[in-house]
C-alpha positions in Angstrom: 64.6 -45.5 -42.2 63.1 -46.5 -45.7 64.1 -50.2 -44.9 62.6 -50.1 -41.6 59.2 -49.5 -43.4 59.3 -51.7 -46.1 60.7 -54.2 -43.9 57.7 -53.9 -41.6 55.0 -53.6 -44.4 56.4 -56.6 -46.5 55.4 -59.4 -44.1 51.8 -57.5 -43.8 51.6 -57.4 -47.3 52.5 -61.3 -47.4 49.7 -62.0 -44.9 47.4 -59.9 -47.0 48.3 -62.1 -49.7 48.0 -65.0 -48.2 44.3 -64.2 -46.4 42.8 -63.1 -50.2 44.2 -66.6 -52.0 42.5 -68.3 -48.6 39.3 -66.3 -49.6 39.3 -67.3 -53.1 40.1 -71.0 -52.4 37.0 -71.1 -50.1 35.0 -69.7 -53.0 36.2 -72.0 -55.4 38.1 -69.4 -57.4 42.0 -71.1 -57.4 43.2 -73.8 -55.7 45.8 -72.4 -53.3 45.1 -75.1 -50.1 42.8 -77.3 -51.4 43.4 -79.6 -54.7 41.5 -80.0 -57.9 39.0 -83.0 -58.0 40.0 -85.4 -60.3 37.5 -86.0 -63.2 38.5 -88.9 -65.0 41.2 -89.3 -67.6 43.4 -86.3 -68.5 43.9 -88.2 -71.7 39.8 -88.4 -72.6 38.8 -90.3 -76.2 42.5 -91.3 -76.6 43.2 -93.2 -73.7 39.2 -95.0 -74.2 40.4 -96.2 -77.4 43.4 -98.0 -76.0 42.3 -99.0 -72.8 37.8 -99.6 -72.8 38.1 -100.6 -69.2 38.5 -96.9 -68.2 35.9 -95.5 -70.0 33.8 -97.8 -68.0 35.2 -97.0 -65.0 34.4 -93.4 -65.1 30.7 -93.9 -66.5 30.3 -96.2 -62.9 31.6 -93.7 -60.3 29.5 -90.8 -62.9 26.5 -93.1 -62.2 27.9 -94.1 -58.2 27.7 -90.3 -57.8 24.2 -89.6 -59.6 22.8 -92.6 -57.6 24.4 -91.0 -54.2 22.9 -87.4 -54.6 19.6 -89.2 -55.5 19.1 -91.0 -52.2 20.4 -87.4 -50.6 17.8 -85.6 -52.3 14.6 -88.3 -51.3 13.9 -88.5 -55.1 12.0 -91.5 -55.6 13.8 -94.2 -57.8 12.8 -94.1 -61.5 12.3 -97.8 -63.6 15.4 -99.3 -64.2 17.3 -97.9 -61.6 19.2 -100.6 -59.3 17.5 -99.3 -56.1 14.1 -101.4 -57.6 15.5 -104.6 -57.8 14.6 -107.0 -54.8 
């Protein structure tokens, strides 16, 4: 009778599981569903000293980014910014 209840609570407990990692994923907590953003190089200073062109690459989509939630927020442009030029 003992196996009959386990048997029946181990796929609630599962579920149970399964609904709190869902829960946490949605708060940003672990990445059960969802996967990580990737932000940049994994190999950082290293990899810019062997290879320059990817440390440029990841200051222009930093900047792409910066530009983007500028012209979401209605900020006005600032001097030098590329939105000024005719």
């Amino acid at each position: 009778m003992r196996w009959l209840i386990a048997a029946a609570l181990l796929p609630a407990l599962a579920y149970g599981l399964h609904r709190l990692a869902l829960w946490a994923d949605g708060r940003g907590y672990v990445y059960y569903r969802t996967k990580p953003k990737f932000k940049g190089s994994s190999l950082g200073l290293i990899e810019g000293i062997y290879n320059p062109a990817v440390e440029h690459v990841v200051e222009e989509r930093a900047g792409e980014r910066a530009r983007g939630a500028q012209d979401e927020s209605g900020d006005k442009p600032g001097p030098g910014d590329d939105a000024t030029a005719p």
